[in-house]
C-alpha positions as a Python dict, from the first residue, in 0.01 Angstrom:
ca = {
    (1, 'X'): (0, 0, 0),
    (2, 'X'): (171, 312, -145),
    (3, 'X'): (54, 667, -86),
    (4, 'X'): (102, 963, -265),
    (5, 'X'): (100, 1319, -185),
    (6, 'X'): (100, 1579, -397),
    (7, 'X'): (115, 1969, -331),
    (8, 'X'): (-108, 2157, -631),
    (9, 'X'): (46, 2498, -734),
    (10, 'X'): (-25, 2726, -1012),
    (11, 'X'): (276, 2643, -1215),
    (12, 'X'): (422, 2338, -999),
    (13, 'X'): (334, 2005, -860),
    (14, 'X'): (568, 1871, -556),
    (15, 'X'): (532, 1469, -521),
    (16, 'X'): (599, 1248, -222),
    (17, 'X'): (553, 861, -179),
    (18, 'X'): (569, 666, 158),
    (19, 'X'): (716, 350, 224),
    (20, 'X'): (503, 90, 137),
    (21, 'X'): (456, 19, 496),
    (22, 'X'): (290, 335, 529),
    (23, 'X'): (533, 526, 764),
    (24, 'X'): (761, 759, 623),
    (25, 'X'): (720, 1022, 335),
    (26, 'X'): (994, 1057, 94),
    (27, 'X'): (962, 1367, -200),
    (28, 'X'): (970, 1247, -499),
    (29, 'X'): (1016, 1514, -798),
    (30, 'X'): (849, 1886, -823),
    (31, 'X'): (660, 1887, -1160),
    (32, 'X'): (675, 2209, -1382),
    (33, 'X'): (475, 2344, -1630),
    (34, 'X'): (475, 2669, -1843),
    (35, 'X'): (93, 2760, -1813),
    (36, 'X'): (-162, 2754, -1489),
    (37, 'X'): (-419, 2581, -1699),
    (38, 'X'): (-183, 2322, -1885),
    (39, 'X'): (-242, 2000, -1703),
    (40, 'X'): (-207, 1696, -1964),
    (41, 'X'): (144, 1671, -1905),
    (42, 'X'): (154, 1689, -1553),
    (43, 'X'): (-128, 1404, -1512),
    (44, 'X'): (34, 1197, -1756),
    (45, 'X'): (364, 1202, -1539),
    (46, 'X'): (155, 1165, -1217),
    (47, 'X'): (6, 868, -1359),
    (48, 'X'): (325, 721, -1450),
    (49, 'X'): (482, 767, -1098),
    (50, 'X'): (130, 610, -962),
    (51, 'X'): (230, 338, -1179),
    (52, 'X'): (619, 341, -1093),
    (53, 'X'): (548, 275, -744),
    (54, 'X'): (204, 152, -713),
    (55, 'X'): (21, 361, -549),
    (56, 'X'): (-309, 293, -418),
    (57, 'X'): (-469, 669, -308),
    (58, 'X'): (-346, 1011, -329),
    (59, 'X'): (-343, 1298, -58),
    (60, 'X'): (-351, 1619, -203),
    (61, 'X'): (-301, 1918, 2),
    (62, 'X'): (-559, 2148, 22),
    (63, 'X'): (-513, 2515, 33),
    (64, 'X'): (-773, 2618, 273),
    (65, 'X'): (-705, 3046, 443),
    (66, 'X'): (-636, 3043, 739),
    (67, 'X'): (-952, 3158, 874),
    (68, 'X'): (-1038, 2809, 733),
    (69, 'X'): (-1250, 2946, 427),
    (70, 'X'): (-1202, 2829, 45),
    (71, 'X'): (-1049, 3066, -154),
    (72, 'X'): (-987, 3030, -532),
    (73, 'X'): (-658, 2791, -459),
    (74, 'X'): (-861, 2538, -294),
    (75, 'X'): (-1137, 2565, -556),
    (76, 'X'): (-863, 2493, -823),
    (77, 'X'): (-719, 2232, -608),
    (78, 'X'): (-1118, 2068, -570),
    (79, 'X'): (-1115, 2069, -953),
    (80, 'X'): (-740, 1902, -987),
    (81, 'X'): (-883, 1653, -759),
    (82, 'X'): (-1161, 1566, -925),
    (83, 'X'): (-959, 1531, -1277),
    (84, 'X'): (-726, 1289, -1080),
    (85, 'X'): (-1023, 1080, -980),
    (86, 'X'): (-1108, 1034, -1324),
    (87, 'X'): (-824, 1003, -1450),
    (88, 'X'): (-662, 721, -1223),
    (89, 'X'): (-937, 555, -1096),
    (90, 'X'): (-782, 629, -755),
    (91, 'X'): (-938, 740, -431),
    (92, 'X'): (-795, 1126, -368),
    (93, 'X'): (-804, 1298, -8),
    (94, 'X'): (-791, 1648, 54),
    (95, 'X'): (-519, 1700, 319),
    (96, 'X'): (-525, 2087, 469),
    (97, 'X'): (-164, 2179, 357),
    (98, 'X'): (-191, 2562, 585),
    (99, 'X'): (165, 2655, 623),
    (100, 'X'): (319, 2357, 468),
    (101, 'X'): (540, 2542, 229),
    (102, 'X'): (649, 2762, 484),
    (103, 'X'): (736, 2520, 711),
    (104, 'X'): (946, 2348, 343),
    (105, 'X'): (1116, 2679, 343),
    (106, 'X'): (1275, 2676, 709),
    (107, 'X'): (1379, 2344, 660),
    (108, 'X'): (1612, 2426, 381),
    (109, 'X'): (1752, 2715, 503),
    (110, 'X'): (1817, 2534, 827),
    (111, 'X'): (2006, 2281, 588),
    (112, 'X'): (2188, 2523, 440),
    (113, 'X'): (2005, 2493, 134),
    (114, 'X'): (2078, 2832, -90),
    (115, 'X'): (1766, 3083, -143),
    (116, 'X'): (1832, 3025, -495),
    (117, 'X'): (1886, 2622, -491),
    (118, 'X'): (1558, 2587, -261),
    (119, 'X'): (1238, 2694, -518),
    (120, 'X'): (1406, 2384, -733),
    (121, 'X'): (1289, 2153, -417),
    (122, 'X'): (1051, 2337, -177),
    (123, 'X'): (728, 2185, -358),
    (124, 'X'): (858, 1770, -352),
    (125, 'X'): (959, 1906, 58),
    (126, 'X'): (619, 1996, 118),
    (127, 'X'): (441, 1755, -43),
    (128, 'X'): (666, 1526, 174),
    (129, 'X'): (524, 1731, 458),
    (130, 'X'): (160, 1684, 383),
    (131, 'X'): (215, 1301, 342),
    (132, 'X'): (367, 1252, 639),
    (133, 'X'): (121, 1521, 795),
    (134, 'X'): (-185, 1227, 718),
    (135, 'X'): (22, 942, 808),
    (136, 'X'): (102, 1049, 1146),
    (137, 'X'): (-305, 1128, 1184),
    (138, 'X'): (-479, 943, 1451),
    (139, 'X'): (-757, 972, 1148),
    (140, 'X'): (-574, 762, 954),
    (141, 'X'): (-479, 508, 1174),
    (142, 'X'): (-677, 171, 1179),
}
């Protein structure tokens, strides 16, 4: 049983996996593309990664403000999920991501990561982050 989590941006998508026990998060790959709207590539490479290391369900972070409203992010990211459902066949979980990319950022500057070096990583690192965020749930724990 493989999970993936994937952080939705505008012009990037950051992939994790966990161990196929279900503990630990590792990032995977940020995914780039030149337009907002362009998302053919981008699902045909998350579909080959679900393949590469058989996943079985998705977490995608969800954007929600943090007066815990929807904003236009989140309603992008409820669309992107629904695409992915089609698309794969796969269950997908929204997964609040508040602060997630933030938290990315200190990491890698407390790594010593260069300002310039980290936008190359920060999305796979916080996708990482909002695996491991529903793994460690009580939620999700049978």
């Amino acid at each position: 049983m493989r999970i993936m989590g994937l952080d939705f941006g505008s012009k990037t998508v950051g992939v994790a996996v966990c161990d196929e026990l279900g503990y630990t998060a590792q990032g995977v790959e940020t995914i780039t593309r030149k337009e907002e709207n362009k998302l053919r590539q981008t699902c045909q490479r998350i579909e080959a990664l679900i393949k590469e290391y058989g996943v079985t369900s998705i977490v995608l972070g969800y954007p929600k403000n943090m007066n815990d409203t929807i904003g236009e992010r989140a309603e992008k990211t409820e669309e992107f999920k629904a695409m992915l459902e089609r698309r794969t066949g796969l269950p997908v979980i929204l997964w609040d991501e508040r602060l997630t990319t933030v938290e990315a950022d200190e990491i890698l500057e407390e790594s010593g990561v260069p300002r310039s070096e980290r936008k190359k990583v920060i999305d796979k690192i916080a996708a990482g982050l909002i695996l491991q965020s529903y793994l460690n749930s009580p939620e999700t724990k049978k």
